[in-house]
C-alpha positions as CSV (number, residue, x, y, z in Angstrom):
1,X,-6.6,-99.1,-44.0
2,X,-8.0,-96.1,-42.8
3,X,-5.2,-93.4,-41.1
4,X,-6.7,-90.9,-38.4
5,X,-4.0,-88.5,-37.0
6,X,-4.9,-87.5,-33.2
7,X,-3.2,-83.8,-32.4
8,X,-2.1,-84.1,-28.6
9,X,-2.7,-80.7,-27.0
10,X,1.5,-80.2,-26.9
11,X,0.8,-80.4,-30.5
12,X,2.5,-83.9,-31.0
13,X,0.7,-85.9,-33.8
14,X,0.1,-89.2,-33.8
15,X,-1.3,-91.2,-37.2
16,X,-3.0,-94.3,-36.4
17,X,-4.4,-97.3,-39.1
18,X,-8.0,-98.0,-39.0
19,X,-10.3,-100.7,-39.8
20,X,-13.1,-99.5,-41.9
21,X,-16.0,-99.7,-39.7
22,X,-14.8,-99.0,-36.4
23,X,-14.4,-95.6,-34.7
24,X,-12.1,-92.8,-33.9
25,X,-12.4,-94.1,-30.4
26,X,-12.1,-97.7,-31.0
27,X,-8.9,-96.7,-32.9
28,X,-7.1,-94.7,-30.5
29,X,-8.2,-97.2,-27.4
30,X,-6.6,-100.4,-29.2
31,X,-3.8,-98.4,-29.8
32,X,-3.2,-97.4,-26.4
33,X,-3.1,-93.8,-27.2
34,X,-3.4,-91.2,-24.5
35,X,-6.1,-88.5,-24.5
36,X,-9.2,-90.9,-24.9
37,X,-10.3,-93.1,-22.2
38,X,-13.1,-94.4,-23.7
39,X,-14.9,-95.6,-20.4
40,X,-17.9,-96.9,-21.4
41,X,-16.8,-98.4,-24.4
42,X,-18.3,-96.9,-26.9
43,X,-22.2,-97.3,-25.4
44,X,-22.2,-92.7,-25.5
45,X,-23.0,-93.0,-21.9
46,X,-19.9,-90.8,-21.5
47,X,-18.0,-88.5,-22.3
48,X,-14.6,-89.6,-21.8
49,X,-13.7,-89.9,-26.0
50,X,-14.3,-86.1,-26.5
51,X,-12.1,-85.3,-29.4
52,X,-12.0,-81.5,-31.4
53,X,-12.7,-82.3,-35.4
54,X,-10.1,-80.3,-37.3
55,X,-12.2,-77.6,-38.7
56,X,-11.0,-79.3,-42.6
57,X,-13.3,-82.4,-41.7
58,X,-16.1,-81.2,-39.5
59,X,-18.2,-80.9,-43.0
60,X,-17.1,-84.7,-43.5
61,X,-17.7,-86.2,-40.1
62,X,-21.6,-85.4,-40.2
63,X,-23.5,-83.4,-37.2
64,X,-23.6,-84.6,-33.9
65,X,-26.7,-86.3,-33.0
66,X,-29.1,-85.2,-30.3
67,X,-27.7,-87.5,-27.4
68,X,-24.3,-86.9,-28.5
69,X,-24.9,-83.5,-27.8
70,X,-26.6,-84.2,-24.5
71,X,-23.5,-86.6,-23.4
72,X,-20.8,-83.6,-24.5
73,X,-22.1,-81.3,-21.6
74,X,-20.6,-84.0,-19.1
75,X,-17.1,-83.3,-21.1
76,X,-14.3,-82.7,-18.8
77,X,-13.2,-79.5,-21.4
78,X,-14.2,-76.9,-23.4
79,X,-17.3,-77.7,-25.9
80,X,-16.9,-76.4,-28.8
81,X,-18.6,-76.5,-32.6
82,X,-16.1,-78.7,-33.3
83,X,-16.5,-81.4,-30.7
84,X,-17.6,-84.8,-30.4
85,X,-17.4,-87.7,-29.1
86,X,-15.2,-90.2,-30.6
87,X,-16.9,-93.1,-30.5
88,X,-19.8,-91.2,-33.0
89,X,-17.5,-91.3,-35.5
90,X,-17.6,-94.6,-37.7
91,X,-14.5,-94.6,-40.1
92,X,-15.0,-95.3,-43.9
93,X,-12.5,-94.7,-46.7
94,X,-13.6,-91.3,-47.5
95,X,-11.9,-90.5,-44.1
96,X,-9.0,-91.3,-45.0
97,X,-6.3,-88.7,-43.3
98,X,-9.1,-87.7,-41.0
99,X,-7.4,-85.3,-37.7
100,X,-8.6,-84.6,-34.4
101,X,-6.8,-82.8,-31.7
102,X,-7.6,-84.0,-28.1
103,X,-8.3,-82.2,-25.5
104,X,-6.4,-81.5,-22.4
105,X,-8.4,-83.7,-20.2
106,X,-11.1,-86.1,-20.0
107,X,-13.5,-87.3,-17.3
């Protein structure tokens, strides 16, 4: 199992297990974790999974993709170099202890 540690904006963490495969979003929705909605599903015709990469993985998690980018200016928050959306991010075992900090809303 994979762990992926979501940073509340309070600060609280939460460290979730993870099938490899699946994403950050999938993860935190089947785990009924607040701070990603995850509306569409996973489809990125949304942007309710924004998620801030901890700057120690943004090197790791890969660059956001053109329509990623395009969905992130519908965010709810704050876009930053270090956001993306959740559902972009497939988990494999070399993200292992992976942490992203949630923003204070979503859309």
């Amino acid at each position: 199992m994979i762990k992926v540690t979501y940073v509340a904006p309070d600060g609280t963490a939460t460290t979730l297990e993870a099938e490899p495969g699946s994403s950050v979003m999938q993860t935190a929705v089947a785990n009924d974790l607040d701070g990603i909605v995850g509306e569409c599903g996973g489809a990125m015709m949304c942007a309710t999974c924004h998620c801030y990469v901890d700057p120690a993985w943004q090197d790791r998690t890969g660059a956001r993709s053109s329509d990623e980018e395009e969905m992130l200016e519908g965010a709810a928050t704050e876009v930053t170099e270090a956001s993306r959306l959740s559902c972009q991010i497939r988990l494999d075992p070399a993200l292992d202890g992976l942490v992203v900090h949630l923003p204070e809303e979503q859309h």
